[in-house]
Each structure stands twice: as C-alpha cells, then as structure tokens.
N, C-alpha and C positions, 0 to 999 in steps of 0.2 A: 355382607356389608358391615356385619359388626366388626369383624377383624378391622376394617377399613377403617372403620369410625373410632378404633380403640387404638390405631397407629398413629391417626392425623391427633388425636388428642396427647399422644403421647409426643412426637413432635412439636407440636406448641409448647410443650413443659418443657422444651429443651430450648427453647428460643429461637426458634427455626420458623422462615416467615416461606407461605406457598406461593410459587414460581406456577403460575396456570396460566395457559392460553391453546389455543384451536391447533392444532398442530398440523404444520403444511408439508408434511412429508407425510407421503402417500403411503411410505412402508415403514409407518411409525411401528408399526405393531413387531414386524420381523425386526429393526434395527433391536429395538429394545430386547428382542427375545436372543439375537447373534451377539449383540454388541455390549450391550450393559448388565442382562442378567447372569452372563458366567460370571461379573465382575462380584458378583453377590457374596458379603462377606470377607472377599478380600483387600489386601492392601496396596492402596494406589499410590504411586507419587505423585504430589501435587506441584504446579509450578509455579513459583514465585516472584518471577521476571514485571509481570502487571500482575494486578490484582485487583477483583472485584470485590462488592459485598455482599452477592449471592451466589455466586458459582466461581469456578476454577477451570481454568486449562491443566491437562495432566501429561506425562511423562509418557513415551509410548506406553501401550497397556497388552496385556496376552488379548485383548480383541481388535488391536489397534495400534499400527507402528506408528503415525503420526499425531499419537494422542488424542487425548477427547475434551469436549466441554462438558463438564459436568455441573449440577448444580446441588445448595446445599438440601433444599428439598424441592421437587419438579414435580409439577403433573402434565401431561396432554392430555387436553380433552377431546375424546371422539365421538362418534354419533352414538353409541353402544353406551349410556350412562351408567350403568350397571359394571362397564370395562372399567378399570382403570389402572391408567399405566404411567409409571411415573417410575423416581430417582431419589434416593438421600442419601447423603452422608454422616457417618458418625464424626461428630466435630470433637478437636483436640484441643490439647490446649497451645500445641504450637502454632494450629490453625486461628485460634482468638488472639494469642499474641502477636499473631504478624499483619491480621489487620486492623487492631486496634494502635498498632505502633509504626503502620503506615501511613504517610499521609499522600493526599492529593491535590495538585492545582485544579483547583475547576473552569480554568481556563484553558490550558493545551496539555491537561493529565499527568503530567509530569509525575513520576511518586519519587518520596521520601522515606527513608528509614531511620524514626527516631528523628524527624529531622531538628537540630539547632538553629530554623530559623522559621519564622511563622507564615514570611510569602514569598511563593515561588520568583525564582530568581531566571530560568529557563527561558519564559516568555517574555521578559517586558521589553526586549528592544523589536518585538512581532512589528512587522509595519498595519496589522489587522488590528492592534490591540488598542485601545481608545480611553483615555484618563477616566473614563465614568463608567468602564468595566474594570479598575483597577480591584474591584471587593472580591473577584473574583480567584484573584492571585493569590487567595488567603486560605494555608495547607488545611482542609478538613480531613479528620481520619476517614480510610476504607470504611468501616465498620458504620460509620453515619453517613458517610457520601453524603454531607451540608451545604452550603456555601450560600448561606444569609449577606443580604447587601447590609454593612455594618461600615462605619467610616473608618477611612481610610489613614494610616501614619503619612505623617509629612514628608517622613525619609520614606516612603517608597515611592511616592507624589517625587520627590526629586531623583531619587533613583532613575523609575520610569522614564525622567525627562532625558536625561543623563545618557538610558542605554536609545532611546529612541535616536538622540542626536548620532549615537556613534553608529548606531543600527544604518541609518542616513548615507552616513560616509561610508561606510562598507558596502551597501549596495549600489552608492555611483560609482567608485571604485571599480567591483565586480560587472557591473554595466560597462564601463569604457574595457575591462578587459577580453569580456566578449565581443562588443562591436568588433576590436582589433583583431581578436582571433575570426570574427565572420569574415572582415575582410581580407587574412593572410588568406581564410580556405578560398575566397572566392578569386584574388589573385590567381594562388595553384590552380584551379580552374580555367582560368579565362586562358593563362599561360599551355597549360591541354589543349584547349579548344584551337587556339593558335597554332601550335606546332604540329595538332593535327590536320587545319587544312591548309596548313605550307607544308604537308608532308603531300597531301593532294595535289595539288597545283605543281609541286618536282616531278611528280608522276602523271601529270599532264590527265588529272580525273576532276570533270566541273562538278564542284562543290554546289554549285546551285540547287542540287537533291536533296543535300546534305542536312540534317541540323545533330549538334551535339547537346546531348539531355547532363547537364551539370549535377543532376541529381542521382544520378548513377550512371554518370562517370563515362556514356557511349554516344561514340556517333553510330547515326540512323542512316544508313541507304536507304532512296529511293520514299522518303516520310513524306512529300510533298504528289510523287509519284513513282506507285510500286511498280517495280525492277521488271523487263519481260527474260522470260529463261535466257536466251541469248546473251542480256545487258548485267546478268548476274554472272554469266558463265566469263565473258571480258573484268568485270568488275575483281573478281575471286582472283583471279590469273594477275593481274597487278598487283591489288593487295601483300598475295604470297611472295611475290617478288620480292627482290631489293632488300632482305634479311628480315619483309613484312613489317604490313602496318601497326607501329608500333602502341594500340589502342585498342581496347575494348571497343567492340560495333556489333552491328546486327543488319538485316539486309529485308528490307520489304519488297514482297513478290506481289506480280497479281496471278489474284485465282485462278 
C-alpha cells in the first residue's frame, strides 16, 4: 500500500484529478489485465475529434482495433480494498495545449479551436433553445468545462432572434416538403394497390380476400380467411399465368 499511497501522491503533484467509481463490468479485473496493462509504458494515440477534461478516446491500440476510452487518472473500485485497479496517463504538453485552446458550447458541445469568437454560433437557431438559456452559449475552455450564468451581449440576444426566425422558415419549408414527398409515396402506393386488384378482377380472382399491406409493398391471400390446399393450388395456377402477377404477395393457408 505504500507504493500506492507514494503514486496517488505523486499524481496530485502532477495536477491529475481521480476519476473513482464502483465499476460495473464484471470482468473489470481481466479487461484491465488483456486490455490496458500491456498498454504499460507505451505510446498511445490520442484522438482529438471531441475532447474531454478527464479522459481521451484513442486511435486503435495493440489491445484494441476500435480504440479505447482512457482516462487521465482512473480507478475502479471493487470489493477487495486492498485491490486496486486503475489507469493514468503521462500528460504532455500537446495534451495541455489542446485542451486549454479548446473551447466548448455548454449548450449542444459544439468545440472550438482557438476560437475568435466567444459564443457558440452552431446552436442558436435550435428550436429547443430558449433566450434565458442564452449564457450557456458562452465557449468555456475543455480544461475548465465552466459555464457560469453571466449576462448576456445584446448582439447575441439579436443574433439568437435572427437565427431563430430563420430556424422557423427552414423548418416549415422542410415540413411542407415532406408532407409532399408522403404524399407522392402514398400516391405510388394507392396507384399499386389499384392496379393490383384490376390485375384481379381481369383474371376473374374476388379480391374480397384480399388486402394490400402499403407498408411492405404486398398483397395478402386469404388475410381475412386462410386459403384451403385446393383454393391455394387454383389461386397459384392464375397468378403464374398471363406473364404473372405483377406484385409482391404472400398467401394465408389454414393449418
């Protein structure tokens, strides 16, 4: 335990804050010993796509093609006090400068690199996003993860209104041009269903049995009442006929 006690102290001196909780993988003990302890000593790539201010996603790893979460110091704790099993990493200095020079929206996460402006610009035409959550739009670096309610610029108060309006018109927009595309599809549908049972009715077969499911595209023999061997084996013999019915179907038998 003194080793222990002479690392975690030495971690503190580094500025490394501990990541602890109960840990709900059952084979915490084996992942750590397959997965993370060859990783011991060597060099990882870390990825900088998002960014946290205690752990890292990494680049595949020699224990792992889809990369790992790692953090900057971890422990799980299990029943065994006396165990302990955990993670750090030696921090660089490319590691301190990318998230001290990142910033964040603390409203929809957005990040910044270096950015030249102070609030997020990604979110405000959100239709979720509400004038008296505007303090939130205001970049705090990775490395603090902050975002104190502080008042708000005028210009982002008009901004906000600005993208909200136009947010507005782009969704009734995109509204009316979906209605129209449900209706083209339910058209070509109904147009199906149609010519499917005027293909019936030329072939002298009562559609009264009949329904066609629009949602995958088939008529249904016999849905109302299944088919006897007989009225299947007639049914089939028409169908194949006449260059065949030109539709997806399926045919309900009784047991």
């Amino acid at each position: 335990m003194q080793e222990y006690t002479e690392l975690t102290e030495k971690l503190k001196t580094l500025g490394l804050k501990l990541f602890d909780g109960i840990s709900l993988n059952k084979n915490v003990i084996t992942y750590h010993k397959n997965i993370i302890a060859p990783l011991d000593g060597t060099e990882i790539e870390l990825e900088t796509k998002f960014l946290f201010n205690n752990q890292w996603n990494t680049a595949p790893t020699v224990t792992s093609e889809s990369g790992l979460r790692v953090f900057d110091w971890s422990e799980d704790i299990v029943p065994n006090r006396r165990l302990k099993i955990g993670m750090w990493l030696e921090q660089t200095e490319e590691m301190r400068e990318i998230r001290e020079n990142t910033c964040k929206c603390g409203y929809c996460g957005a990040q910044y690199y270096k950015p030249a402006i102070e609030y997020c610009t990604a979110c405000l035409g959100s239709e979720y996003l509400k004038e008296e959550d505007l303090h939130l739009l205001r970049l705090s670096s990775i490395k603090k993860d902050s975002h104190h309610k502080m008042p708000v610029p005028k210009q982002i108060v008009s901004d906000y209104q600005a993208a909200q309006l136009q947010a507005r018109r782009l969704r009734l927009e995109k509204r009316k041009t979906d209605k129209l595309q449900s209706m083209e599809e339910e058209r070509k549908s109904l147009d199906v269903e149609h010519s499917g049972f005027a293909w019936l009715i030329e072939h002298d077969i009562n559609f009264e049995n009949v329904i066609y499911y629009a949602h995958t595209g088939t008529f249904s023999f016999g849905w109302r009442e299944p088919l006897t061997k007989e009225d299947v084996e007639k049914l089939t013999d028409v169908l194949g006929k006449h260059n065949g019915f030109p539709y997806k179907y399926e045919v309900k038998t009784k047991s």
